[in-house]
C-alpha positions as CSV (number, residue, x, y, z in Angstrom):
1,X,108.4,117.9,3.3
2,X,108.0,120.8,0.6
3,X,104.5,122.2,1.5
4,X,103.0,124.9,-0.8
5,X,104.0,128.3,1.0
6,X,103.0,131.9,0.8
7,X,104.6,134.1,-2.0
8,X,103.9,137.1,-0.1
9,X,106.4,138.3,2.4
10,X,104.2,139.4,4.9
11,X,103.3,136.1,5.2
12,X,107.1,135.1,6.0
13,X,109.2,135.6,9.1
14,X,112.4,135.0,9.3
15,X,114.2,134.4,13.0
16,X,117.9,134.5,13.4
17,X,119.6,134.2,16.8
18,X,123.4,133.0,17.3
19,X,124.6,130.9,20.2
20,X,127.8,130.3,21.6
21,X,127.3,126.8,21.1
22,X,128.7,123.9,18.7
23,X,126.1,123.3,16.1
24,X,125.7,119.4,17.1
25,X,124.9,120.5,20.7
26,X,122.1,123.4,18.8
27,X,120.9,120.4,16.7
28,X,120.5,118.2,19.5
29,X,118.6,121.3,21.2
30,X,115.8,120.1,18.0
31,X,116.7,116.6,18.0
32,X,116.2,115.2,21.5
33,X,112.9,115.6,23.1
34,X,114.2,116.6,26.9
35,X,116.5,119.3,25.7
36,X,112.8,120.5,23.2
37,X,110.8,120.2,26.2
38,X,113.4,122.9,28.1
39,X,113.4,125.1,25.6
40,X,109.9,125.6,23.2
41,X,106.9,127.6,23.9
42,X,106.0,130.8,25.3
43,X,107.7,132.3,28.2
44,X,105.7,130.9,31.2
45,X,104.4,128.0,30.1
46,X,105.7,123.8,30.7
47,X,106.2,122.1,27.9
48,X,105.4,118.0,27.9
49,X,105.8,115.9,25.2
50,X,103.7,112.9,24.7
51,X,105.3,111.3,21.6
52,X,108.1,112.0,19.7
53,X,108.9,110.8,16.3
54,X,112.1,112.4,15.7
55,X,112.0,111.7,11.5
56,X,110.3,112.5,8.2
57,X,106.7,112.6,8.4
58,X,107.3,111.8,12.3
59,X,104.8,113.7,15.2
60,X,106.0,115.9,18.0
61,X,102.4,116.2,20.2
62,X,103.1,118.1,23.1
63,X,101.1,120.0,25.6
64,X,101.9,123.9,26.7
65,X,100.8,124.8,30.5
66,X,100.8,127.3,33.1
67,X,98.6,128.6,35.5
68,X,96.0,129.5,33.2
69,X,95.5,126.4,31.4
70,X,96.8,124.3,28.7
71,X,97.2,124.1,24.8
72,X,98.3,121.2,22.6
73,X,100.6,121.7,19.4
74,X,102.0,119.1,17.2
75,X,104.9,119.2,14.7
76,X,105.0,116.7,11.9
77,X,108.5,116.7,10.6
78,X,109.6,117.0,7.0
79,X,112.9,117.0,5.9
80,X,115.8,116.3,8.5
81,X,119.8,116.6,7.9
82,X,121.6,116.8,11.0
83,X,123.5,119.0,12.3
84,X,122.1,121.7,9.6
85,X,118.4,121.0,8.9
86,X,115.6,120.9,10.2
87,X,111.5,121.5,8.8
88,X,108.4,120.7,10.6
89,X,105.0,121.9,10.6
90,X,103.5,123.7,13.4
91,X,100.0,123.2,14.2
92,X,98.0,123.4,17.4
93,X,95.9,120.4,18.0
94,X,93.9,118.1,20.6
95,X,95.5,115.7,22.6
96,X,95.4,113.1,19.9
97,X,97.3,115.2,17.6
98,X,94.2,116.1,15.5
99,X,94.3,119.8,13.9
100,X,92.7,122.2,16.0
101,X,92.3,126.3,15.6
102,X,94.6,128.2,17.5
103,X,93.1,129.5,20.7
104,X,94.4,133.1,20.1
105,X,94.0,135.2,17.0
106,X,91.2,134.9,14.7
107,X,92.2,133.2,11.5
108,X,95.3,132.0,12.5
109,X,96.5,129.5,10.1
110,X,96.0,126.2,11.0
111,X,99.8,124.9,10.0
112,X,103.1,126.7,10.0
113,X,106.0,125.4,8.0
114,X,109.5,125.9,9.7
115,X,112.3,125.4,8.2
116,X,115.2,125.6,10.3
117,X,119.0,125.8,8.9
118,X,122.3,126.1,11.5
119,X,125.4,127.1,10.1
120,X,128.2,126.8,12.6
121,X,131.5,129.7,12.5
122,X,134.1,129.7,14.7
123,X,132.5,127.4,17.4
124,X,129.2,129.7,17.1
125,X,126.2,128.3,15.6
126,X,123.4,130.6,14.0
127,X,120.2,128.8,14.0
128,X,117.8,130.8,11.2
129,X,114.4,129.9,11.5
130,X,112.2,130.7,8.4
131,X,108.3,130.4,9.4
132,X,105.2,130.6,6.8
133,X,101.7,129.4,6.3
134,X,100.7,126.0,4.2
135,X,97.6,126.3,2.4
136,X,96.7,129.3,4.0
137,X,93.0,131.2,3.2
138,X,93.5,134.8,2.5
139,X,91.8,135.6,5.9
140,X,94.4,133.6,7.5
141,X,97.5,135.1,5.8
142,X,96.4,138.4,6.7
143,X,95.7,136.8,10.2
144,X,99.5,135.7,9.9
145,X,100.8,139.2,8.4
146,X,98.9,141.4,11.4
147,X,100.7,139.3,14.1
148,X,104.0,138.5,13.0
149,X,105.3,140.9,15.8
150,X,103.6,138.7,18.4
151,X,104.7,135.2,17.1
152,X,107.9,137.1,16.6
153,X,108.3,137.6,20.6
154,X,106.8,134.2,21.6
155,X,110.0,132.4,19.4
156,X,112.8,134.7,20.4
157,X,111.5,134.1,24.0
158,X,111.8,130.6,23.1
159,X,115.3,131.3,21.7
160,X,116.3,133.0,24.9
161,X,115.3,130.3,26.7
162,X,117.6,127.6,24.4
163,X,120.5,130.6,25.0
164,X,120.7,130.0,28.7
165,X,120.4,126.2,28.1
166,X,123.6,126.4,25.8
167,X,125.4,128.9,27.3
């Protein structure tokens, strides 16, 4: 799935994290909706996934809880080569899987291509996560630039979360 992406680098993050795992078992982290379900979404929250259509233009509709409430998200995958690729685009959505505004942040974009690579050395396995808005408004790539910080933190909370799983 090659989406049109931002040119400007404000409007791309870039996430890097190694794990002392085998990159089949950092794959299957991706690839296997029990171990996704462990690991995704913000610190605090329970993650349950509805459907899961592990494959090109395949959905991912889950649900994010905790004691405050709930949000839905949905990826729809793009291009998959396992162990060392995998792209998807994030959006939130409603329990159907319909596209929804994100219920933080003004402007946030409605979809977020990810494109995930692993490279595996020495029995370690960096997963590099590359993040940018698709067919983004101008309001919504600044939107995107003034809080990469935040969506920084939420996925290297995620990240810690896959660490302990694979560790």
């Amino acid at each position: 799935m090659s989406m049109q992406k931002s040119e400007d680098q404000d409007a791309v993050l870039v996430i890097s994290r190694t794990f002392q795992a085998p990159i089949q078992a950092v794959f299957n982290a991706l690839a296997q909706p029990d171990a996704l379900s462990a690991w995704w979404g913000p610190s605090g929250y329970v993650m349950t996934i509805t459907r899961f259509d592990f494959k090109p233009h395949g959905l991912c509709l889950f649900k994010m809880e905790n004691e405050s409430g709930s949000m839905w998200a949905r990826f729809i995958y793009g291009k998959i080569q396992s162990p060392e690729h995998v792209e998807f685009i994030l959006s939130f959505s409603d329990e159907n899987g319909g596209l929804t505004q994100a219920p933080f942040f003004d402007n946030w974009p409605l979809e977020i291509q990810n494109v995930i690579t692993l490279t595996e050395l020495n029995g370690k396995t960096t997963l590099t996560n590359t993040c940018s808005p698709v067919r983004a408004r101008p309001e919504e790539l600044a939107s995107f630039a003034a809080n990469r910080s935040s969506f920084n933190q939420g996925f290297n909370a995620s990240l810690d979360k896959l660490s302990v799983i694979l560790d």
